[in-house]
mmCIF file of the N, C-alpha and C atoms, coordinates in Angstrom:
data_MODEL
# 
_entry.id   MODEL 
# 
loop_
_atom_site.group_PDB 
_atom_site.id 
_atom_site.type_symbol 
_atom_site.label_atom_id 
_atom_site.label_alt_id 
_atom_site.label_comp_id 
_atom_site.label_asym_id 
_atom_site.label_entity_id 
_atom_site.label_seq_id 
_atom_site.pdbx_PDB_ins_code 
_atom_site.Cartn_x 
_atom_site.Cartn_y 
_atom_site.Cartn_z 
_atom_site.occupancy 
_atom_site.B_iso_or_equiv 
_atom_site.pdbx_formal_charge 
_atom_site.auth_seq_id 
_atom_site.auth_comp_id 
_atom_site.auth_asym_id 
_atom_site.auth_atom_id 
_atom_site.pdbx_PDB_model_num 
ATOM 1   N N  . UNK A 1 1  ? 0.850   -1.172 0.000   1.00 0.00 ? 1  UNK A N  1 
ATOM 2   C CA . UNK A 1 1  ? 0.000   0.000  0.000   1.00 0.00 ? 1  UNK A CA 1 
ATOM 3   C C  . UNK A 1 1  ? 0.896   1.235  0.000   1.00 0.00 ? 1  UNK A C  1 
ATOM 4   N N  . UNK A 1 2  ? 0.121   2.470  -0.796  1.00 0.00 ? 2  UNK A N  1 
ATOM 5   C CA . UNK A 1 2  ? 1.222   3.231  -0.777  1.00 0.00 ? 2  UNK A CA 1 
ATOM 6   C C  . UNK A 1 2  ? 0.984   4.242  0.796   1.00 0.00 ? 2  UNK A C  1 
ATOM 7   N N  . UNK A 1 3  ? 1.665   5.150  0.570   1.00 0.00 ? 3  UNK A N  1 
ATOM 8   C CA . UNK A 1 3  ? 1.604   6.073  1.595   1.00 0.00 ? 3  UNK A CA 1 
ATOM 9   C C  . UNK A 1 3  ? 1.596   7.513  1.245   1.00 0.00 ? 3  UNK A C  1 
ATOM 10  N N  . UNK A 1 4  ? 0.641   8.239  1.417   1.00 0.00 ? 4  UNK A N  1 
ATOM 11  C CA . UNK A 1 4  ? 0.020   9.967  0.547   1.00 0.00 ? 4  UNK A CA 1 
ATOM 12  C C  . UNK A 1 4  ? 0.046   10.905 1.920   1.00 0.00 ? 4  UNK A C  1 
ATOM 13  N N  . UNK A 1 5  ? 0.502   11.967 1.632   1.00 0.00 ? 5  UNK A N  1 
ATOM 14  C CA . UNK A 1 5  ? 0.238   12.971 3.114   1.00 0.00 ? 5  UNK A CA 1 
ATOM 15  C C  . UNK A 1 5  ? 0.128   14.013 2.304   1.00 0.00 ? 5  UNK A C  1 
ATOM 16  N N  . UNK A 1 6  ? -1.393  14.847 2.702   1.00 0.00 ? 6  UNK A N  1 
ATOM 17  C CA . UNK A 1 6  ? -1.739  15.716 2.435   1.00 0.00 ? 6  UNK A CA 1 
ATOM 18  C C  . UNK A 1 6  ? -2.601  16.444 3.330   1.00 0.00 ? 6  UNK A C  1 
ATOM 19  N N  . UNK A 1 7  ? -3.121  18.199 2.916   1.00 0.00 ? 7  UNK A N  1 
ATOM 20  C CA . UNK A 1 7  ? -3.115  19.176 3.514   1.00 0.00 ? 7  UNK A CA 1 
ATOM 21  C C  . UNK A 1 7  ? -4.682  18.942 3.943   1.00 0.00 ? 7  UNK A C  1 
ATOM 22  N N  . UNK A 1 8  ? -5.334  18.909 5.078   1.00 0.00 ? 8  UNK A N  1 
ATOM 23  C CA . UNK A 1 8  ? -7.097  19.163 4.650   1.00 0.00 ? 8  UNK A CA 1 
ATOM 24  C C  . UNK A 1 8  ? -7.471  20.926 5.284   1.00 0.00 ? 8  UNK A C  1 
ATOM 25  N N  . UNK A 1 9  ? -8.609  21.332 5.262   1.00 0.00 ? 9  UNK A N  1 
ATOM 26  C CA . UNK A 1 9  ? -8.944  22.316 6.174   1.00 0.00 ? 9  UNK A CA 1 
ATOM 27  C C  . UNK A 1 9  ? -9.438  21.152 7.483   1.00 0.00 ? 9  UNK A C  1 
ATOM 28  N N  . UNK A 1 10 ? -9.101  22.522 8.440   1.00 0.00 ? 10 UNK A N  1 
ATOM 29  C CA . UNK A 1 10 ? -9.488  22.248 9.791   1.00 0.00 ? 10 UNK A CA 1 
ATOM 30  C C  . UNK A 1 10 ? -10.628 21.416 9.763   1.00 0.00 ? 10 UNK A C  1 
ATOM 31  N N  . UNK A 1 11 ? -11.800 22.088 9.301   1.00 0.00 ? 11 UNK A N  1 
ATOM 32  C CA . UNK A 1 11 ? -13.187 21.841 9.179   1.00 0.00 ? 11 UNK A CA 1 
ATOM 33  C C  . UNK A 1 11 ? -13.568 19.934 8.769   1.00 0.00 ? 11 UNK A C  1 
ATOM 34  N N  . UNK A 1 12 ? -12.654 19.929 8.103   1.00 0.00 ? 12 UNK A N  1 
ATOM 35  C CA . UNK A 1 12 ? -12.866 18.554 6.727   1.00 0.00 ? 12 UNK A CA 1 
ATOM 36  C C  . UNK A 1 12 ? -12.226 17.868 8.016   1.00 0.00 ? 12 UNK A C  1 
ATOM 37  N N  . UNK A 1 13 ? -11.161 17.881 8.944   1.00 0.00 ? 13 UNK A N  1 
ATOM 38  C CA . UNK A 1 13 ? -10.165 16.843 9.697   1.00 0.00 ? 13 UNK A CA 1 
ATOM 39  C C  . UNK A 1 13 ? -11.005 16.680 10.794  1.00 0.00 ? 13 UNK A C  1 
ATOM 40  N N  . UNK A 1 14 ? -12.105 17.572 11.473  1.00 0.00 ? 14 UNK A N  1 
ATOM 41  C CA . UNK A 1 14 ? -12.994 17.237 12.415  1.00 0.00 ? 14 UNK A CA 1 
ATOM 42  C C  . UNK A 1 14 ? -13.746 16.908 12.145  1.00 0.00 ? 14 UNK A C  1 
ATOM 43  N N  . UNK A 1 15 ? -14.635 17.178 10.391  1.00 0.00 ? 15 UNK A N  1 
ATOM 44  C CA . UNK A 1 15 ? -15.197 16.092 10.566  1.00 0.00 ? 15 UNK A CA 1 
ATOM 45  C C  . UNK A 1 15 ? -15.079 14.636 10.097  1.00 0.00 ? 15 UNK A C  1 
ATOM 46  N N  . UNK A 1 16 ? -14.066 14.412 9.859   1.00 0.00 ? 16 UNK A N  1 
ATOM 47  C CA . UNK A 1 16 ? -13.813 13.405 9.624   1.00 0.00 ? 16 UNK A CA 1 
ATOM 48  C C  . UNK A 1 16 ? -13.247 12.739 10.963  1.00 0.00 ? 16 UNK A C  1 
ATOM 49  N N  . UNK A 1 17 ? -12.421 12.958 12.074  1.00 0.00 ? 17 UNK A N  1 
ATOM 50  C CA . UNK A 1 17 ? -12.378 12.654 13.292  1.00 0.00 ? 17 UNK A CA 1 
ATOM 51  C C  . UNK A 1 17 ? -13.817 11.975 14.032  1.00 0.00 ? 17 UNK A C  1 
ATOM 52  N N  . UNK A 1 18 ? -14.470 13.130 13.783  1.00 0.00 ? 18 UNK A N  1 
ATOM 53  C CA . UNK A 1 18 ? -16.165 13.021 14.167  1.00 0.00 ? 18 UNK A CA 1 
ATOM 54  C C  . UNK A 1 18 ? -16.386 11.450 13.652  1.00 0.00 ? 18 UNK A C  1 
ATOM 55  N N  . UNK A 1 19 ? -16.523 11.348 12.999  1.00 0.00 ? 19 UNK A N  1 
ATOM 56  C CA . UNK A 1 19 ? -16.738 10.358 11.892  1.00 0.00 ? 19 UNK A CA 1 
ATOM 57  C C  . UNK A 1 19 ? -16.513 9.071  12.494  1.00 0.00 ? 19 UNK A C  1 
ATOM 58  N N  . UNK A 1 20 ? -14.624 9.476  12.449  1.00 0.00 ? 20 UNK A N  1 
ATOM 59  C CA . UNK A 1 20 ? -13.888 7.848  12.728  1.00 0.00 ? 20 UNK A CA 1 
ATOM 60  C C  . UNK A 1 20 ? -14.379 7.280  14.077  1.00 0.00 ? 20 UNK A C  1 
ATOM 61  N N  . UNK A 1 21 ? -14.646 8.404  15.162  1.00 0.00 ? 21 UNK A N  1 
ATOM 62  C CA . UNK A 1 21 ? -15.219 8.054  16.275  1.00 0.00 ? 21 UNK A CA 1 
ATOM 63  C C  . UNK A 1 21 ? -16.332 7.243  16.925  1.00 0.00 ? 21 UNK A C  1 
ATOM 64  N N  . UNK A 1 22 ? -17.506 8.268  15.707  1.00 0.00 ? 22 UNK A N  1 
ATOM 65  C CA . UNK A 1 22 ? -18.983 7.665  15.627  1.00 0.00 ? 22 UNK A CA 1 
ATOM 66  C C  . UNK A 1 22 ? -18.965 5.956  14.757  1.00 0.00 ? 22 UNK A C  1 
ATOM 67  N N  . UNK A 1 23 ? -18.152 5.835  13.781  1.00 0.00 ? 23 UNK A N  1 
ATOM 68  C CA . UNK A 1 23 ? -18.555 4.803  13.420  1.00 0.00 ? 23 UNK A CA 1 
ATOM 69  C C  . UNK A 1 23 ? -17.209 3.776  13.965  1.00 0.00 ? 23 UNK A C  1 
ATOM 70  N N  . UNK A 1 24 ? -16.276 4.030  14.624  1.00 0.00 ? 24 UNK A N  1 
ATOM 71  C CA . UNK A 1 24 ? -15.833 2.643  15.111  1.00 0.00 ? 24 UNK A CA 1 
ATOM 72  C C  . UNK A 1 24 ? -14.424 2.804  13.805  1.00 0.00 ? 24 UNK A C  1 
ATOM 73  N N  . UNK A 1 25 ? -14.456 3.550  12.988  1.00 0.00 ? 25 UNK A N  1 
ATOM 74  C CA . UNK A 1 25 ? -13.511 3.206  11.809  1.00 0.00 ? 25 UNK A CA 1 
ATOM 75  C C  . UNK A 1 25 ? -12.210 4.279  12.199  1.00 0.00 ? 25 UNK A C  1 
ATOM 76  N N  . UNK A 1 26 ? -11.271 4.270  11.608  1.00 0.00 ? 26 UNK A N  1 
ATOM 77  C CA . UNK A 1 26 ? -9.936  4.886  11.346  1.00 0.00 ? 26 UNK A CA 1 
ATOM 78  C C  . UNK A 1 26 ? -10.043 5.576  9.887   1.00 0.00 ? 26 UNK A C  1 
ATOM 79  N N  . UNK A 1 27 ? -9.456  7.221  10.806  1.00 0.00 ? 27 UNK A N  1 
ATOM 80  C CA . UNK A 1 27 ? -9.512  8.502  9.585   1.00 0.00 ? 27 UNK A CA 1 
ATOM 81  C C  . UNK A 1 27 ? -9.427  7.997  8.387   1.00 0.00 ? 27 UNK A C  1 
ATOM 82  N N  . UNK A 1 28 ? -8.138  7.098  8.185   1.00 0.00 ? 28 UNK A N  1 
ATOM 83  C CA . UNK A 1 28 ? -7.495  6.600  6.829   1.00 0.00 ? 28 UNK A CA 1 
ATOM 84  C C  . UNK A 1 28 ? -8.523  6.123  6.305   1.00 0.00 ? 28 UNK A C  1 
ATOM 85  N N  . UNK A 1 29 ? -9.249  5.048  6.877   1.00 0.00 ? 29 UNK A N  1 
ATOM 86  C CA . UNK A 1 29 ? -10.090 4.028  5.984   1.00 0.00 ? 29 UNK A CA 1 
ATOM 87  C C  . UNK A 1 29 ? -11.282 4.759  5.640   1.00 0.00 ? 29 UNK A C  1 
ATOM 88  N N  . UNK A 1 30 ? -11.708 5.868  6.209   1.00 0.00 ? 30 UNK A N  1 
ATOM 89  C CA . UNK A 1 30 ? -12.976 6.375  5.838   1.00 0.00 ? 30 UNK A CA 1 
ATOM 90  C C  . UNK A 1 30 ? -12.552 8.245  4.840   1.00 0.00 ? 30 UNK A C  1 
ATOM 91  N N  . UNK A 1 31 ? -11.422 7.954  4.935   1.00 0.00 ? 31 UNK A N  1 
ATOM 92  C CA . UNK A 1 31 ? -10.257 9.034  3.483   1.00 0.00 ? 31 UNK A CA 1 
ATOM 93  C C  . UNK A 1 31 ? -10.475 8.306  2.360   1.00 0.00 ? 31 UNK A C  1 
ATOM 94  N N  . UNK A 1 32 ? -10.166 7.000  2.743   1.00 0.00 ? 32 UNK A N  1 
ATOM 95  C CA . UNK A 1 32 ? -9.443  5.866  1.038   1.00 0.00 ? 32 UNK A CA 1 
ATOM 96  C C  . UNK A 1 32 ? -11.162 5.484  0.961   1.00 0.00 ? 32 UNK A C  1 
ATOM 97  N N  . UNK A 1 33 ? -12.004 5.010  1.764   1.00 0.00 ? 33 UNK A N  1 
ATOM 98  C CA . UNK A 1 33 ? -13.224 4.891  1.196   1.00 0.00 ? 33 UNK A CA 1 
ATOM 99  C C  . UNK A 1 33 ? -14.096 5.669  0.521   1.00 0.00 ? 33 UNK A C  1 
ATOM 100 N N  . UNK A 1 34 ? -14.030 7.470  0.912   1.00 0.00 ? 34 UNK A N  1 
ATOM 101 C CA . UNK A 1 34 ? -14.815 8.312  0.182   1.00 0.00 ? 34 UNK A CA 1 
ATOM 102 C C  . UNK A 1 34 ? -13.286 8.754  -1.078  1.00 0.00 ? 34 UNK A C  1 
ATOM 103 N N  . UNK A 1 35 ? -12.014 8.738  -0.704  1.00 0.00 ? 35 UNK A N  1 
ATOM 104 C CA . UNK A 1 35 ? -11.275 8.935  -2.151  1.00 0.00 ? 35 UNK A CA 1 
ATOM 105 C C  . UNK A 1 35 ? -11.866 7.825  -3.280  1.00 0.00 ? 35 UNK A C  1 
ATOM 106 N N  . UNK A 1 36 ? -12.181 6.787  -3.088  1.00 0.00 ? 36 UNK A N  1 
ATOM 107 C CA . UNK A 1 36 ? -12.251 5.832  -3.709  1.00 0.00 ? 36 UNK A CA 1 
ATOM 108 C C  . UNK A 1 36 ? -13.746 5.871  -4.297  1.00 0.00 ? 36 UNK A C  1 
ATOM 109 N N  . UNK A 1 37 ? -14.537 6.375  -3.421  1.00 0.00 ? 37 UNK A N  1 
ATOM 110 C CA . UNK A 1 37 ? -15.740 6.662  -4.224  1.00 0.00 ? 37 UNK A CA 1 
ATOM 111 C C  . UNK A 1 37 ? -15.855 7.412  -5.208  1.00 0.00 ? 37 UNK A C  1 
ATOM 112 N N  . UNK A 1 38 ? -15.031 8.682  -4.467  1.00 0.00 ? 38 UNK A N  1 
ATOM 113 C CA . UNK A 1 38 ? -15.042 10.050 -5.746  1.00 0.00 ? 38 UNK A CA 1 
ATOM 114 C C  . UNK A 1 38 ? -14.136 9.891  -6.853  1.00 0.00 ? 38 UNK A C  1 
ATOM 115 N N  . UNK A 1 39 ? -13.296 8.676  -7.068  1.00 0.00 ? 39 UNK A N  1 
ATOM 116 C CA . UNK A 1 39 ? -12.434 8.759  -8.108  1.00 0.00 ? 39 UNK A CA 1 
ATOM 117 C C  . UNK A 1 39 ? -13.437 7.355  -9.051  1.00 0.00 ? 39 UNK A C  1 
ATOM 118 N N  . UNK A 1 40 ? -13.805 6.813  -8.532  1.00 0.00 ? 40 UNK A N  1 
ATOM 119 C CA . UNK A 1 40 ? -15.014 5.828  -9.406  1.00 0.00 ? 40 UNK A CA 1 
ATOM 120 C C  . UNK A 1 40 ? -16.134 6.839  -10.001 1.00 0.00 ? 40 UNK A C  1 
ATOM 121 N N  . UNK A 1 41 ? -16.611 7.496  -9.648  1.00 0.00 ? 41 UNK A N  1 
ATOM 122 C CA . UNK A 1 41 ? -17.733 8.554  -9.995  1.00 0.00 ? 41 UNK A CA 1 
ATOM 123 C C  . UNK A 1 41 ? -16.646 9.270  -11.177 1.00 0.00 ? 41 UNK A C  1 
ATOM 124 N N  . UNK A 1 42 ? -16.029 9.686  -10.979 1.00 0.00 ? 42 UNK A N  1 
ATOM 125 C CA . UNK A 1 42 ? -15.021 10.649 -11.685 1.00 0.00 ? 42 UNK A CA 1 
ATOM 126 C C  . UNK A 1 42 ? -14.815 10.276 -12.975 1.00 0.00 ? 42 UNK A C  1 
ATOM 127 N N  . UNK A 1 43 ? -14.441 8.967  -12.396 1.00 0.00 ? 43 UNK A N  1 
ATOM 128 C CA . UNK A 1 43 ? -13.807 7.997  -13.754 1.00 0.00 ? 43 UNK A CA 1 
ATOM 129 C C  . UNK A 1 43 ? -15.064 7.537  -14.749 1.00 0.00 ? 43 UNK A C  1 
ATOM 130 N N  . UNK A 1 44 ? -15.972 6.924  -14.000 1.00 0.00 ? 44 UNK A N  1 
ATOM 131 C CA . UNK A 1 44 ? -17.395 6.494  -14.872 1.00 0.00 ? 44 UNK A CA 1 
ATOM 132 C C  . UNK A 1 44 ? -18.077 7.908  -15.800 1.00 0.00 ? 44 UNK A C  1 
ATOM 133 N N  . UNK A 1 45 ? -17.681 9.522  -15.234 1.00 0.00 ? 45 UNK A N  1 
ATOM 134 C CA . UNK A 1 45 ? -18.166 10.352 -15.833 1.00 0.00 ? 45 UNK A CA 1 
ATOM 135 C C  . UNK A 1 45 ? -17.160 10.589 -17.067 1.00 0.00 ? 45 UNK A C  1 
ATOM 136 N N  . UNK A 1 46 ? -16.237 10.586 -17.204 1.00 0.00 ? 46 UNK A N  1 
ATOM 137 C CA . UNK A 1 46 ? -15.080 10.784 -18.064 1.00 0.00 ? 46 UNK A CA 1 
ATOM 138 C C  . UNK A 1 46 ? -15.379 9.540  -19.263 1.00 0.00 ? 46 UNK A C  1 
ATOM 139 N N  . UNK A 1 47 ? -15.638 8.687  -18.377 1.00 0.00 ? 47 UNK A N  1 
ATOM 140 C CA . UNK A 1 47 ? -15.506 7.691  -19.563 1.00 0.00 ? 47 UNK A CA 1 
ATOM 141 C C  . UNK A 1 47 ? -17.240 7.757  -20.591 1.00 0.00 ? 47 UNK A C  1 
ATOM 142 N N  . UNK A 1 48 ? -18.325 8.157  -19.935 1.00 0.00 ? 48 UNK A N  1 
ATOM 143 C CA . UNK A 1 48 ? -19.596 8.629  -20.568 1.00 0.00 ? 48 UNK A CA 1 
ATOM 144 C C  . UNK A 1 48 ? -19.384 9.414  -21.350 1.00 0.00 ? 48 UNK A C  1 
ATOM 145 N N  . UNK A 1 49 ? -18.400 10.587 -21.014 1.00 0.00 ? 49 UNK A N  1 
ATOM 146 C CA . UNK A 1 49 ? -18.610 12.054 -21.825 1.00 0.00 ? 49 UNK A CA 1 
ATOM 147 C C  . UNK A 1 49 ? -17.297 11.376 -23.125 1.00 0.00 ? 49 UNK A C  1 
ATOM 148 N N  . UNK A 1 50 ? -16.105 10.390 -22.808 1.00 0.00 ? 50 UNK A N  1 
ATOM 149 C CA . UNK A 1 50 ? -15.529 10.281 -23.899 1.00 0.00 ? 50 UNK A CA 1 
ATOM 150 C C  . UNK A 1 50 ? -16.590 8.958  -25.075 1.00 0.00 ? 50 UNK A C  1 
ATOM 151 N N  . UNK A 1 51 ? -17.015 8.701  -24.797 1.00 0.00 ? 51 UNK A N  1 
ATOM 152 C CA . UNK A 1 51 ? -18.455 7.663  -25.584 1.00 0.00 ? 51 UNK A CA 1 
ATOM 153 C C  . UNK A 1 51 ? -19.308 8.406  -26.379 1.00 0.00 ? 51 UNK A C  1 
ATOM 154 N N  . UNK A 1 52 ? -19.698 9.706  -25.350 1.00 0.00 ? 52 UNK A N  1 
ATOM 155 C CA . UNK A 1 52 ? -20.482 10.826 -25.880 1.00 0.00 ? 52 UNK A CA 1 
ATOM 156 C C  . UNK A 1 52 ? -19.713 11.475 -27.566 1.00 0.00 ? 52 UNK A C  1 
ATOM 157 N N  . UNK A 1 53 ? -18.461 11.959 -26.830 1.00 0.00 ? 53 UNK A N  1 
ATOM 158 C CA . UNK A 1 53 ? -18.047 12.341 -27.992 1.00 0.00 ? 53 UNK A CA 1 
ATOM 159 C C  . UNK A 1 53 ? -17.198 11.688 -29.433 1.00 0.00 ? 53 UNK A C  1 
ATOM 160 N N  . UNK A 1 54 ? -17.309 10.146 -28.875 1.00 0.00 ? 54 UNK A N  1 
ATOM 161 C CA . UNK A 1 54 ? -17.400 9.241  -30.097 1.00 0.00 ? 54 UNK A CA 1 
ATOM 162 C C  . UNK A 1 54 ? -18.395 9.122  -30.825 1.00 0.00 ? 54 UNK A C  1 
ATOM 163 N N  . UNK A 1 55 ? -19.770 9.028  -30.471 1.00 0.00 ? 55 UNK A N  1 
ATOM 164 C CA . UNK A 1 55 ? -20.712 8.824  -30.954 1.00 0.00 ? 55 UNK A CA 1 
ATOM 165 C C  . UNK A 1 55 ? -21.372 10.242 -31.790 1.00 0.00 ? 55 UNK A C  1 
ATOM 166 N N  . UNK A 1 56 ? -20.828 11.248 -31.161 1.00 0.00 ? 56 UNK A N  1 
ATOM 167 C CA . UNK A 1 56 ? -21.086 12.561 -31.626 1.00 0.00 ? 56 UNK A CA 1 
ATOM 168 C C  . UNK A 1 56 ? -20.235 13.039 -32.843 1.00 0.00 ? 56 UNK A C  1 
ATOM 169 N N  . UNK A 1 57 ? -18.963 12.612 -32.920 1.00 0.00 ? 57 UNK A N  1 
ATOM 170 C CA . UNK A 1 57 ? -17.668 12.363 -34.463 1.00 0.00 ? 57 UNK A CA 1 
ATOM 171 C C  . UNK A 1 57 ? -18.226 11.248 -35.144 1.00 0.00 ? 57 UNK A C  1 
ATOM 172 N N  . UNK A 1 58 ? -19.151 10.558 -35.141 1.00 0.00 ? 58 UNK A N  1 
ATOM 173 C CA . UNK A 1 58 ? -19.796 9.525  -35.884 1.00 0.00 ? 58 UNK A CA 1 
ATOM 174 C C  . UNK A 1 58 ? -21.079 9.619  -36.568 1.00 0.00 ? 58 UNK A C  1 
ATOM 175 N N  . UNK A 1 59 ? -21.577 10.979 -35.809 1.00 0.00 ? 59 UNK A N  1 
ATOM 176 C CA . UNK A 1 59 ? -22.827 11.972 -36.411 1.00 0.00 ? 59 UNK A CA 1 
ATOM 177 C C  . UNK A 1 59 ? -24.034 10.990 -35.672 1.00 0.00 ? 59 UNK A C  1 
ATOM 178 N N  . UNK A 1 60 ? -24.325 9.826  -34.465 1.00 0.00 ? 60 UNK A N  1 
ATOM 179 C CA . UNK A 1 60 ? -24.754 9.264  -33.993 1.00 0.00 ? 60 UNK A CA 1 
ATOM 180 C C  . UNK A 1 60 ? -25.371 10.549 -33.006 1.00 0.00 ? 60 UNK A C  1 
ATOM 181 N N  . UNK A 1 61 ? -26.830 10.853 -33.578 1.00 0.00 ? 61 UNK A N  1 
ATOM 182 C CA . UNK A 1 61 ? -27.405 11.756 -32.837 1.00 0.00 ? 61 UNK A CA 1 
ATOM 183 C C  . UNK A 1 61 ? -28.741 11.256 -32.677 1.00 0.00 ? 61 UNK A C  1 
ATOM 184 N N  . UNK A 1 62 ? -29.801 11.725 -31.982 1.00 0.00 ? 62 UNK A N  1 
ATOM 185 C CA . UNK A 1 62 ? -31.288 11.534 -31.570 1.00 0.00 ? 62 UNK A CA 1 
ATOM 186 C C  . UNK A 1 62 ? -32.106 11.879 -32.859 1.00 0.00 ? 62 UNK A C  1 
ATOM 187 N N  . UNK A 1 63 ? -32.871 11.382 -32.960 1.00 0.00 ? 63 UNK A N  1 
ATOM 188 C CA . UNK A 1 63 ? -33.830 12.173 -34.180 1.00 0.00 ? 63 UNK A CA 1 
ATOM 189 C C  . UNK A 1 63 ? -34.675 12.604 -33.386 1.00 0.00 ? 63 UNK A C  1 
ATOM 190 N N  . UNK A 1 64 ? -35.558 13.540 -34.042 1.00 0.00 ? 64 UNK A N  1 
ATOM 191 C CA . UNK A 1 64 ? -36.272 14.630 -33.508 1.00 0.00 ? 64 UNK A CA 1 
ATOM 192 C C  . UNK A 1 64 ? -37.258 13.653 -32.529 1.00 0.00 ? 64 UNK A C  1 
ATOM 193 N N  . UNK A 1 65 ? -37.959 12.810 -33.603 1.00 0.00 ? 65 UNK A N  1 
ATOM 194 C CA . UNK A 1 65 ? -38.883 11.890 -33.021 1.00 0.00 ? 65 UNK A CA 1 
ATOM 195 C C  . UNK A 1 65 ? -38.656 11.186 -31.063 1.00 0.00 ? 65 UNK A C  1 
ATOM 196 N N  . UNK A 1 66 ? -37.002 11.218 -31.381 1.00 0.00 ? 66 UNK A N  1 
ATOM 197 C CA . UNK A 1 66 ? -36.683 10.286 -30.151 1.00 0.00 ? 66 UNK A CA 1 
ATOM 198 C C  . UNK A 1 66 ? -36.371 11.596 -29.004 1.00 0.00 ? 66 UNK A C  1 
ATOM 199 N N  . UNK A 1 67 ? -36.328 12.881 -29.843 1.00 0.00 ? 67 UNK A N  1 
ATOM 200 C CA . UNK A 1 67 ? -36.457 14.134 -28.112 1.00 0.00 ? 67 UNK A CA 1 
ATOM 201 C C  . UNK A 1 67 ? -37.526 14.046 -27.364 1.00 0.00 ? 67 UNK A C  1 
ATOM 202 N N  . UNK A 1 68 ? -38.353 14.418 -28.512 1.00 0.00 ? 68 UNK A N  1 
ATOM 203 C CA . UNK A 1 68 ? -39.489 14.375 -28.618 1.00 0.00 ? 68 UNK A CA 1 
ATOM 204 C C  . UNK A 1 68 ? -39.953 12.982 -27.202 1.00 0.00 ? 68 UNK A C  1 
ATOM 205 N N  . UNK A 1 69 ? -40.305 12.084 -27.838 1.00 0.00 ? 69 UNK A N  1 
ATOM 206 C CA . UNK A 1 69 ? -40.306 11.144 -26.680 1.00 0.00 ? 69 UNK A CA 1 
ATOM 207 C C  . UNK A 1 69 ? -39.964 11.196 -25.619 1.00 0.00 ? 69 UNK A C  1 
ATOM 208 N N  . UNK A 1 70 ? -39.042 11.556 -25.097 1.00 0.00 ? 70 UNK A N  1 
ATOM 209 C CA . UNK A 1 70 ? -38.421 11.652 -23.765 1.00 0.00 ? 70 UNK A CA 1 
ATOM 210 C C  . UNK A 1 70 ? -38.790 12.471 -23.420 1.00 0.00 ? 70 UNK A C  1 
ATOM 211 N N  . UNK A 1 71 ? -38.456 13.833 -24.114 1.00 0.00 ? 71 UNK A N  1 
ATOM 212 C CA . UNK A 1 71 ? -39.364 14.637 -23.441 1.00 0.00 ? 71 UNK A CA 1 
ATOM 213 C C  . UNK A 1 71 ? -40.715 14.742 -22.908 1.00 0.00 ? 71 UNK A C  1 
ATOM 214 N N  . UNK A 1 72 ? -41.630 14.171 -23.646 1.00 0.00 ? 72 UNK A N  1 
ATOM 215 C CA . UNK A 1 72 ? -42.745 14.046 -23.601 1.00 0.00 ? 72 UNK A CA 1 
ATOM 216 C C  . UNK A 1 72 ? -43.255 12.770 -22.041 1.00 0.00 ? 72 UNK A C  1 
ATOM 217 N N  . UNK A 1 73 ? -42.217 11.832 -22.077 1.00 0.00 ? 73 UNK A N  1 
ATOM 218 C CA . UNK A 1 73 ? -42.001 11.211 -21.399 1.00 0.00 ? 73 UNK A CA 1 
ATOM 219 C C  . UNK A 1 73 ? -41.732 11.551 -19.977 1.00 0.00 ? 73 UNK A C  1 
ATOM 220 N N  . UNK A 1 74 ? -40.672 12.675 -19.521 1.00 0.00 ? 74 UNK A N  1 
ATOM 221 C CA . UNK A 1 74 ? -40.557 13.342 -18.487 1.00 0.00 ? 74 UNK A CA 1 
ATOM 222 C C  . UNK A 1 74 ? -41.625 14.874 -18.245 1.00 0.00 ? 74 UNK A C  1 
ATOM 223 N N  . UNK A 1 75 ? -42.000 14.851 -19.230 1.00 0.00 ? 75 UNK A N  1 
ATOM 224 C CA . UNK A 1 75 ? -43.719 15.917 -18.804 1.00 0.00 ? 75 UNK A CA 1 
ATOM 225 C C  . UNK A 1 75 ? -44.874 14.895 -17.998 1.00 0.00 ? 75 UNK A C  1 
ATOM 226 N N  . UNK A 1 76 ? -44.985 14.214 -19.156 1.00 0.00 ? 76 UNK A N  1 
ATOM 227 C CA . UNK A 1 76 ? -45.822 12.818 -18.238 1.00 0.00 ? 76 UNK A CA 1 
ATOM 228 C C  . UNK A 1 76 ? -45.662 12.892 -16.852 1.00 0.00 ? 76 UNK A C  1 
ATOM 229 N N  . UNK A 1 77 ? -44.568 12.379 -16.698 1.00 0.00 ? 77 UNK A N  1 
ATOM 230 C CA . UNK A 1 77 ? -44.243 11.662 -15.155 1.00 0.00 ? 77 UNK A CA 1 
ATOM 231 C C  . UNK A 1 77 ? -44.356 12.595 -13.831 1.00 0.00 ? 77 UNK A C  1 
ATOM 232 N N  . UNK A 1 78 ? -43.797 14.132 -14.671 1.00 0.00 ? 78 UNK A N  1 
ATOM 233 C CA . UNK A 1 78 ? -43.850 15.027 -13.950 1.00 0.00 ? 78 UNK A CA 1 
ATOM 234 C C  . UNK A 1 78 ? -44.416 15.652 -12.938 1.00 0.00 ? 78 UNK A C  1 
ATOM 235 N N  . UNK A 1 79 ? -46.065 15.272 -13.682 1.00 0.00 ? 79 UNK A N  1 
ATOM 236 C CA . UNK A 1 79 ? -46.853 15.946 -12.933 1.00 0.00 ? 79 UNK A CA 1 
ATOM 237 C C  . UNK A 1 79 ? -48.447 15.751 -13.275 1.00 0.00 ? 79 UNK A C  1 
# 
């Protein structure tokens, strides 16, 4: 495992103290568990928007018909 030392605000280190306390866990593991969340989220968005813009250099777009739908689809549901 490696080993990272970095800066937080005050604010972020209490509550994360808070944290390690209330749930029984250690600062580290509940650092590497939400780093690890936010770099999966991160990564799954990067990799959508680079798909996006394959499909968009391929001229792979919606036809009117299919906005249309969805849209119509989220008015529906709406309300």
């Amino acid at each position: 495992m490696s080993v990272m030392s970095l800066r937080i605000p005050e604010d972020v280190a209490d509550t994360l103290a808070s944290l390690a306390k209330a749930t029984g866990r250690s600062k580290s593991f509940l650092a590497v568990d939400a780093l690890r969340e936010y770099l999966t989220r991160e990564a799954w968005q990067i990799e959508e928007i680079q798909k996006a813009l394959k499909e968009a250099d391929a001229g792979d777009f919606a036809t009117a018909a299919e906005v249309k739908a969805v849209a119509d689809k989220w008015r529906t549901n709406a309300g």
